[in-house]
VMD Tcl script that draws the C-alpha trace (Angstrom):
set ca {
  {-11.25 -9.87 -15.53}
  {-9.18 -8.84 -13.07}
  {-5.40 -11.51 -12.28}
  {-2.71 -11.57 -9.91}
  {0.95 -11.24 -10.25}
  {1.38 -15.17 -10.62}
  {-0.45 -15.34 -13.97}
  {1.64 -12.46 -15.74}
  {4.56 -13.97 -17.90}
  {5.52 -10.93 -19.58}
  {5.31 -7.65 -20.00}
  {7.41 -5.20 -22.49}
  {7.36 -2.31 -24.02}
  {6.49 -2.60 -27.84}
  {7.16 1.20 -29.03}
  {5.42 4.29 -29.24}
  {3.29 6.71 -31.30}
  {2.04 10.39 -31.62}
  {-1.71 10.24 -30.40}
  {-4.32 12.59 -30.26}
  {-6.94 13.94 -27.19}
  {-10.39 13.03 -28.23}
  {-11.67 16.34 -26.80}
  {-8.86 18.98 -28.28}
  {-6.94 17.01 -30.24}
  {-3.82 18.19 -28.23}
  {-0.88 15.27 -29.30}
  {0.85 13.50 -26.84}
  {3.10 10.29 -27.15}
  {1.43 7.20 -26.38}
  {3.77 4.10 -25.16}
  {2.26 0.83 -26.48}
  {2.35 -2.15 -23.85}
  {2.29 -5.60 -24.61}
  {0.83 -8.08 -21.57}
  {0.82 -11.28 -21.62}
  {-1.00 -14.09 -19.46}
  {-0.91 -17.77 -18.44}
  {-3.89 -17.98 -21.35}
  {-4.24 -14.67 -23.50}
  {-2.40 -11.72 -24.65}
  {-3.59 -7.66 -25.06}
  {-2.02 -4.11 -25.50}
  {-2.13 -1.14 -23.03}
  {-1.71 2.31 -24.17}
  {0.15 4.52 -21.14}
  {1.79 8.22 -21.31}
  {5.26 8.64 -19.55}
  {3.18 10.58 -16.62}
  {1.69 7.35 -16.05}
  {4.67 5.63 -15.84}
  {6.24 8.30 -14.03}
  {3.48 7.71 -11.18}
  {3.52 4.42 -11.24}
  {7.42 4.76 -9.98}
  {6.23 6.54 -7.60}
  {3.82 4.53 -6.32}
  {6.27 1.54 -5.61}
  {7.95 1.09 -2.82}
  {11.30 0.22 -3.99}
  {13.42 1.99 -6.03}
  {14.99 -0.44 -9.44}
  {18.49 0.06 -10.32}
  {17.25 1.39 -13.52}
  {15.41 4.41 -13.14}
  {13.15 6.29 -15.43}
  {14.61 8.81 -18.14}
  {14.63 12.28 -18.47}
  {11.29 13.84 -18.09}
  {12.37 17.13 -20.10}
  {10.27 19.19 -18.28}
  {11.99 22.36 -18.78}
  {13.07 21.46 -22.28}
  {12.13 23.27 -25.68}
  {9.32 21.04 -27.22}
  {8.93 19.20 -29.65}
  {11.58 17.10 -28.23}
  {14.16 15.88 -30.96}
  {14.35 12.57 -32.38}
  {17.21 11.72 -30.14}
  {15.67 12.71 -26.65}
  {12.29 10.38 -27.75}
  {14.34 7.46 -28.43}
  {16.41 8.05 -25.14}
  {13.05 8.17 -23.57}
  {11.61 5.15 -25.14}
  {14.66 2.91 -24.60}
  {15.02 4.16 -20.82}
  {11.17 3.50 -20.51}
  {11.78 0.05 -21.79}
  {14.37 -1.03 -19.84}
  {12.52 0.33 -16.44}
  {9.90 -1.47 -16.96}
  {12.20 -4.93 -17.98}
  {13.99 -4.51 -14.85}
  {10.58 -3.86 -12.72}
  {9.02 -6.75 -14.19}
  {12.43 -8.91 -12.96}
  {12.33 -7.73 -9.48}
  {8.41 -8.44 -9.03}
  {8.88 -12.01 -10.52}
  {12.01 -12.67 -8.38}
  {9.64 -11.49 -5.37}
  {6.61 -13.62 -6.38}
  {9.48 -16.68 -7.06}
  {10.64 -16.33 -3.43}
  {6.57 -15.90 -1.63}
  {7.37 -12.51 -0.12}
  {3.59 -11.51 -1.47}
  {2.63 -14.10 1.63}
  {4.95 -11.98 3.39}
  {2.77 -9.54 6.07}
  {5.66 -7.63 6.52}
  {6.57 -7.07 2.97}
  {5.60 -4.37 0.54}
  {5.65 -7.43 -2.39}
  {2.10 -8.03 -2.42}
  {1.40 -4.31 -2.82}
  {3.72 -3.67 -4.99}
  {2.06 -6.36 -7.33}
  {-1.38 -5.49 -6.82}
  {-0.13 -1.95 -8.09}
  {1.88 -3.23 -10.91}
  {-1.25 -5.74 -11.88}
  {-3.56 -2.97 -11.53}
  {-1.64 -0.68 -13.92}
  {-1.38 -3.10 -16.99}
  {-4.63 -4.48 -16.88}
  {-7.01 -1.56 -17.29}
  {-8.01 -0.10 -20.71}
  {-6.72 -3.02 -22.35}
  {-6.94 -3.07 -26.63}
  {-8.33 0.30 -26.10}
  {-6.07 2.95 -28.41}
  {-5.78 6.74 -28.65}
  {-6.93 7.94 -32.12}
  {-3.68 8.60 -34.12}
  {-2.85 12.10 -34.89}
  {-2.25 11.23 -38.36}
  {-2.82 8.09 -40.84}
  {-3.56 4.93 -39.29}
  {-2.60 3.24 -36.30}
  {0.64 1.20 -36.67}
  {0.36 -2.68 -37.33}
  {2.58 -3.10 -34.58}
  {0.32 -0.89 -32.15}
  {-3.03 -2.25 -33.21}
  {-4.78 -4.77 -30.68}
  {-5.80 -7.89 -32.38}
  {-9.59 -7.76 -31.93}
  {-12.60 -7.69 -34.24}
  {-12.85 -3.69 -34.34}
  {-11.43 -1.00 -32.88}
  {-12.76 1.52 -30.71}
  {-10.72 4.58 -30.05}
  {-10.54 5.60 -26.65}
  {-11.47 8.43 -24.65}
  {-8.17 9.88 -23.98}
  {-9.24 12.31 -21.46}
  {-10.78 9.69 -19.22}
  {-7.97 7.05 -20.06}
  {-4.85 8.60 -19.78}
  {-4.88 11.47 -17.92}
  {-1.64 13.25 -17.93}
  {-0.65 12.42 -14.30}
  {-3.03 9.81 -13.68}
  {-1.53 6.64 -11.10}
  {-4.38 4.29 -10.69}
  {-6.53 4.33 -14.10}
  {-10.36 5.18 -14.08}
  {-12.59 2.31 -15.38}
  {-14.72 2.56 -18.31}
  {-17.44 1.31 -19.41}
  {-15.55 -1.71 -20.76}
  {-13.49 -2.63 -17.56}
  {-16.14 -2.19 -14.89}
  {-15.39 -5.94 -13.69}
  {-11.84 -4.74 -13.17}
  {-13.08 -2.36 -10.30}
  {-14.72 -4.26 -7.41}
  {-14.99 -1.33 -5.25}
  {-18.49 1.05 -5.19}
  {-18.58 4.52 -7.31}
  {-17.82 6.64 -4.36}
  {-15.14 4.75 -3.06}
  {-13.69 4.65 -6.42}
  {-14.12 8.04 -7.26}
  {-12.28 9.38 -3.83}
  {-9.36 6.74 -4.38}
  {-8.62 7.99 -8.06}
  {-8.73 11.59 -6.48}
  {-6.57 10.69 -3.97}
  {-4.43 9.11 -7.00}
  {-4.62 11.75 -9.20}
  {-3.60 14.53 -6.15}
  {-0.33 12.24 -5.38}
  {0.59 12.19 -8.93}
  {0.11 16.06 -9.29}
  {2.68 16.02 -6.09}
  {5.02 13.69 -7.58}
  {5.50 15.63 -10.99}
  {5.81 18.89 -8.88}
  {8.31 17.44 -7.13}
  {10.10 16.55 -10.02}
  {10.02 19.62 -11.33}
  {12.21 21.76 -8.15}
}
mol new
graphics top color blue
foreach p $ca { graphics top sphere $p radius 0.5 }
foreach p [lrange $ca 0 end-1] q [lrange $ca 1 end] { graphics top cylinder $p $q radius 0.2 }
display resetview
């Protein structure tokens, strides 16, 4: 089910894990997301490319702004660089959660001449899609801490999920009410999405 801005109370950053493509078991890190409602609580599993794009998106800027994306550094990255990563990631998204709730206090999403509403919808749109779905663990077991408190678990399908610069997220078969637009209209918007995001990492690569 699809919710507004008004009914989030919190959302933070819980920690992260080395996950695995379901197609070519390339690893990436996936950044575990805690989201909480008026009435019920779930996990969301996002890359930094999402996040990345998601900054992007916005149309303001938070005084905290989004750590190093390494692009041009030696991988693996070191134990150091991940945990600079992680805690920058975390505090972004602390500080973007304060300035949306100090909008929504104040009404400027009933403002027509404000990008608050937007900005929310985009925000709402990002943490509510794929929800308790994880990416298969390259090794071992998922982590107690990352593991969505539901009957079973169903591993998702990274390549549809998380797509490395993905903005808006792709439905799946267990989040079609979250969509309310047709297939073709949500098919061009996510390509739309997906070009913007390929533009915004470019950029941040000159």
């Amino acid at each position: 089910m699809a919710f507004g801005f008004g009914l989030l109370s919190d959302v933070q950053m819980l920690g992260f894990y080395q996950a695995q493509h379901a197609r070519d078991r390339k690893p990436f890190l996936a950044y575990v997301l805690q989201v909480c409602t008026a009435n019920a609580h779930f996990l969301v599993y996002r890359r930094y490319s999402q996040i990345a794009s998601l900054a992007a998106k916005l149309h303001f800027h938070p005084p905290v702004g989004l750590p190093p994306k390494y692009a041009l550094q030696v991988f693996p990255l070191t134990d150091a660089q991940l945990q600079q990563r992680f805690d920058g990631l975390q505090a972004f998204l602390r500080e973007l959660m304060a300035h949306l709730s100090r909008q929504h206090a104040a009404g400027m999403h009933h403002d027509a001449q404000s990008h608050a509403g937007l900005d929310m919808q985009i925000f709402c749109d990002f943490v509510a899609h794929h929800r308790n779905r994880p990416p298969k663990p390259v090794k071992g077991e998922l982590p107690d801490w990352a593991r969505p408190i539901v009957t079973t678990t169903t591993w998702a399908d990274v390549d549809s999920v998380t797509d490395s610069e993905d903005v808006g997220l792709e439905s799946d078969d267990s989040e079609q009410e979250l969509l309310e637009t047709d297939d073709a209209s949500t098919r061009f918007r996510n390509e739309v999405l997906q070009a913007e995001g390929n533009l915004s990492a470019l950029w941040h690569c000159v």
